[in-house]
C-alpha positions in Angstrom: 0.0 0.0 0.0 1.4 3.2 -1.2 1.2 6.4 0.9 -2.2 7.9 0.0 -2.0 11.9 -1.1 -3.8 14.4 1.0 -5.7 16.4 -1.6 -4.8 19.8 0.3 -1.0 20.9 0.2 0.7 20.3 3.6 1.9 23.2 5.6 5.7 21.9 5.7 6.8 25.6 6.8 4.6 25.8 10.1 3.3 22.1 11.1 3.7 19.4 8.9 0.4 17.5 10.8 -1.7 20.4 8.7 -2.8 21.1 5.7 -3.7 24.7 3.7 -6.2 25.6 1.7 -3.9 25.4 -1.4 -5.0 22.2 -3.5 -2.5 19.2 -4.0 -2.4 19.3 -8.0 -1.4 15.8 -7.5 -5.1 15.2 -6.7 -7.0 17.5 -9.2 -9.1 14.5 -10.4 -10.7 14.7 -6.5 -11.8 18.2 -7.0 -13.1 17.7 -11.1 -15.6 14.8 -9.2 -13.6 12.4 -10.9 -13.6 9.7 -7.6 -15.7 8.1 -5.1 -15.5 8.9 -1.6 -15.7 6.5 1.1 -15.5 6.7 5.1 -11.7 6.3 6.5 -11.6 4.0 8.7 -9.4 4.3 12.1 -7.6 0.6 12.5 -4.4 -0.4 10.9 -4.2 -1.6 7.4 -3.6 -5.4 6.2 -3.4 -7.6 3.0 -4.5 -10.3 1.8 -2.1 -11.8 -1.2 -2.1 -14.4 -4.0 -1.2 -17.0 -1.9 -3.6 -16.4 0.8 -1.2 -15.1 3.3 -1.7 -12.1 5.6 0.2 -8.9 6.0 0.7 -5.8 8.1 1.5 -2.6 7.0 4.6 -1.1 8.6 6.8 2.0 8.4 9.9 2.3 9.2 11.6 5.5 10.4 14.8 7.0 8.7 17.9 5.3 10.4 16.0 2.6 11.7 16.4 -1.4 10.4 13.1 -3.1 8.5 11.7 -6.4 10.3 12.7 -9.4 8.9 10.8 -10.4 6.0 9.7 -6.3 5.5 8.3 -5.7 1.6 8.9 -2.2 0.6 6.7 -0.7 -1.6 7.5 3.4 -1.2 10.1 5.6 0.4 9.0 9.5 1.1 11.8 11.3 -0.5 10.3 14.6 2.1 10.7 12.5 5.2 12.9 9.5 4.2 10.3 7.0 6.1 9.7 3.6 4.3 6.6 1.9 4.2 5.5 -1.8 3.6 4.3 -4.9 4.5 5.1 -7.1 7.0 3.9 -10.7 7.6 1.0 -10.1 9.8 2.1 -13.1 12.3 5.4 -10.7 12.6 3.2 -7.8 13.8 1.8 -6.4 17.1 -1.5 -7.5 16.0 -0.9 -11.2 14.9 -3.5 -12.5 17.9 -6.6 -9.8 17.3 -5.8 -10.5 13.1 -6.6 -13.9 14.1 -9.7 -13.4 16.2 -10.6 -11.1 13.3 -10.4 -13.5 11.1 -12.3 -16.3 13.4 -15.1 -13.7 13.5 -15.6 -13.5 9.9 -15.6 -17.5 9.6 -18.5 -17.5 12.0 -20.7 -14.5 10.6 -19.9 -13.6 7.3 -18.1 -12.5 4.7 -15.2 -14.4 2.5 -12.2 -12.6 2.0 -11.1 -11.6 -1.8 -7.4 -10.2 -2.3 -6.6 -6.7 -1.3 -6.2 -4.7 1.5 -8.5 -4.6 4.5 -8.6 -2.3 7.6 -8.4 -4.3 11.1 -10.6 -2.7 13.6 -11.8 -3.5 17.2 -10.9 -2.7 21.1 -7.1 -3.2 20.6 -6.5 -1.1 17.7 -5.9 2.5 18.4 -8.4 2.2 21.4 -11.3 1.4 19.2 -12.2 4.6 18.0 -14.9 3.2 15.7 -16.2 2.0 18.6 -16.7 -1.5 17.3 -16.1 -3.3 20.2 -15.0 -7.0 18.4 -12.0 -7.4 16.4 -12.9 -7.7 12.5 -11.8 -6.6 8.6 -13.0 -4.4 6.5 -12.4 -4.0 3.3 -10.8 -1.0 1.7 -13.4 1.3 0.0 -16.4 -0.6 0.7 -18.1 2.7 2.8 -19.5 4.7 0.3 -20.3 8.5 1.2 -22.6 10.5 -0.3 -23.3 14.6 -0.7 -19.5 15.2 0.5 -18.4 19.1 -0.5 -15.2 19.5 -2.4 -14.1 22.8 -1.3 -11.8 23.3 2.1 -14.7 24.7 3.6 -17.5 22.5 3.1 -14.8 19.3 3.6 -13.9 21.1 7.2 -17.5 21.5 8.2 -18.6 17.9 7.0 -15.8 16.4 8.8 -16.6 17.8 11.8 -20.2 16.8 11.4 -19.2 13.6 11.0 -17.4 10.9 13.5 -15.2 9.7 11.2 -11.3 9.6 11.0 -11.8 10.8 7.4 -12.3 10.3 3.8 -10.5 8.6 1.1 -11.7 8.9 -3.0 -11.3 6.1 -4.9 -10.5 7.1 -8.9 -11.5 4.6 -11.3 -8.3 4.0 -12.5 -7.2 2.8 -9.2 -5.6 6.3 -7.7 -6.1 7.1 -3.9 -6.5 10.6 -2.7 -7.6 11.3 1.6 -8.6 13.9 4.0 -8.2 13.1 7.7 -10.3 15.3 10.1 -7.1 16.3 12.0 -5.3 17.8 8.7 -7.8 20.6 9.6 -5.6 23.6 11.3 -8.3 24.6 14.2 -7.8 28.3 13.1 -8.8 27.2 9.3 -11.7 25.0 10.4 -15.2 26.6 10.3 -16.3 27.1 13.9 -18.6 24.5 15.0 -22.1 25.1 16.9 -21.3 24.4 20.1 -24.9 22.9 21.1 -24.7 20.5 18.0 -21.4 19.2 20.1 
């Protein structure tokens, strides 16, 4: 899984974490309603492969030795970190990937290849709130009526509970919005009875 674009510029000069208001070119096709958006998730990502086996994805700072058996698939030439995959058994969340996966043999779904989100009360401190360990698959949350300009994006982000979006072009190309790119001081101010 490549790094996914933001589809504002980041503020590199004041706080990387942020974005501006400045469009990412790189993700024009976002803003001509060329993609689908669909919810972000808040897990940590997996893989399913060709031969049925199960990966994690992993970074790995600058300076810093891969795990064994690590796959690169992108450097950031910005911050020099690597990301990959990592055989899930090698990862922090080899024993709530299998009761994940035991979940889905007893209610549902069969798993086709590609990557999958794994979600529940040890990932991140379930912030979805799911309260069992499961998988779901990448871009499989359709949103609907989601605004395109900085404004409208801020405003439904903070309307909604989600971590954020990520458009899906046909041709395969990934562009996101998290809630927390937002800078506080850009974001529209909320109504503080709607909470």
């Amino acid at each position: 899984m490549r790094k996914i674009p933001t589809i504002f510029v980041r503020d590199w000069e004041n706080d990387p974490s942020r974005v501006t208001r400045e469009p990412n070119p790189d993700c024009a096709w976002v803003f001509a309603g060329e993609g689908r958006a669909t919810r972000k998730l808040d897990g940590t990502a997996t893989r399913l492969d060709e031969d049925g086996r199960w990966w994690g994805r992993r970074e790995v700072k600058p300076g810093k030795t891969p795990p064994p058996n690590f796959q690169l698939v992108q450097v950031d030439d910005r911050t020099g970190k690597r990301t990959g995959w990592q055989p899930i058994e090698d990862t922090p969340y080899a024993k709530v990937h299998v009761e994940a996966l035991n979940f889905a043999l007893e209610h549902g779904p069969q798993f086709e290849l590609g990557t999958y989100e794994l979600c529940g009360p040890k990932i991140n401190r379930d912030p979805e709130q799911f309260g069992v360990h499961f998988l779901i698959r990448h871009g499989t949350h359709e949103l609907d009526d989601v605004p395109l300009d900085f404004d409208g994006l801020a405003a439904w982000l903070l309307a909604h509970p989600y971590e954020g979006i990520v458009w899906h072009h046909p041709d395969g190309r990934l562009a996101k919005l998290k809630r927390r790119d937002i800078p506080a001081e850009l974001a529209p101010h909320r109504d503080t009875e709607a909470g």
